[in-house]
N, C-alpha and C positions, 0 to 999 in steps of 0.2 A: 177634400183632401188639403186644397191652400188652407183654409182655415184652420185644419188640424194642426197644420205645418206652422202656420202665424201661431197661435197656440202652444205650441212647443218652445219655438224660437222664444216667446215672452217669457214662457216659464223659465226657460233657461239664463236669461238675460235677468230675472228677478231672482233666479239664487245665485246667480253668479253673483249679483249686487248682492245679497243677501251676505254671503262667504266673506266679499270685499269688506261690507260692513261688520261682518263680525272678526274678521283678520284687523282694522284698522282699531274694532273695540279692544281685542285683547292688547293689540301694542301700544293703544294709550294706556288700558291698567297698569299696563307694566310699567309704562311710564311714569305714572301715578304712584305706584310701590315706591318706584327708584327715588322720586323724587320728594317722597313721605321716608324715605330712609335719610337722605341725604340732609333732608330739613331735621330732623329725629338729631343725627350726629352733627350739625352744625349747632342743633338746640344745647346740647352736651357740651361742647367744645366752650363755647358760651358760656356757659354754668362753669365749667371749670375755670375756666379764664375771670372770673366774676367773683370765684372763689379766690383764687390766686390775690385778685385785684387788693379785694376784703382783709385777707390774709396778712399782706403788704403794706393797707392801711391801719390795719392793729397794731401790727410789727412797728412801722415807723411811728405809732402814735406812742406804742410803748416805749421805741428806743428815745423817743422825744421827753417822756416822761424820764426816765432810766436818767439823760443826760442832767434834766435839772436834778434833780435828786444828787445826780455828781456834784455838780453845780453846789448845790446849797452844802455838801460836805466840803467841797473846796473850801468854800467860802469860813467856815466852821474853822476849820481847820487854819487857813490861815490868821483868823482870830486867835483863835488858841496860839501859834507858833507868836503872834506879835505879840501878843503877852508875857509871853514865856523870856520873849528878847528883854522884853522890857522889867522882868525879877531880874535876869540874870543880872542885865545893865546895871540893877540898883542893888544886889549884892554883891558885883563888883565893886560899884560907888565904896561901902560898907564897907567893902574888905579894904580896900586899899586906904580911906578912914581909919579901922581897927589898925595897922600898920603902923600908919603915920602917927596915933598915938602909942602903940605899942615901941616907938621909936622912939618916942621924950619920954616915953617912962624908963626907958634904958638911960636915956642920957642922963634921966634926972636921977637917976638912981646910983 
């Protein structure tokens, strides 16, 4: 009968471990879910953000580009405008020449 009883006791003592081990198995899975979701949506957030970065990097490469393009129309432009001072300048010259002759032809006349 001790023997029976040691026999029992053991069995009991190895599903109890059993139970414990398999209670401590499931709450690492789950842990392992949690922690395969968490890595999952940290992977995501990542990616977006990586996206954003890219995004960012276009944007300012184009507003970079956009700018000289301003740039080189300024530039243009201001050409042109210095030009333009520079007929007037010498069709004032002109005029006030035509004038000044149109002046002695009166007197000569």
């Amino acid at each position: 009968m001790m023997k029976s009883q040691r026999l029992d006791d053991a069995r009991r003592k190895i599903e109890e471990r059993d139970q414990a081990w398999q209670d401590e198995k499931a709450d690492i899975l789950k842990e392992v879910q949690r922690l395969k979701a968490e890595a999952t949506r940290m992977v995501k957030i990542l990616a977006m953000e990586y996206e954003e970065e890219n995004l960012s990097e276009d944007k300012k490469r184009s507003l970079s580009q956009e700018v000289y393009s301003l740039q080189l129309v300024v530039e243009m432009r201001t050409g042109e405008v210095r030009n333009l001072r520079e007929q007037l300048a010498r069709a004032a010259q002109k005029l006030e020449q035509a004038e000044i002759v149109g002046e002695k032809l009166r007197k000569a006349t």
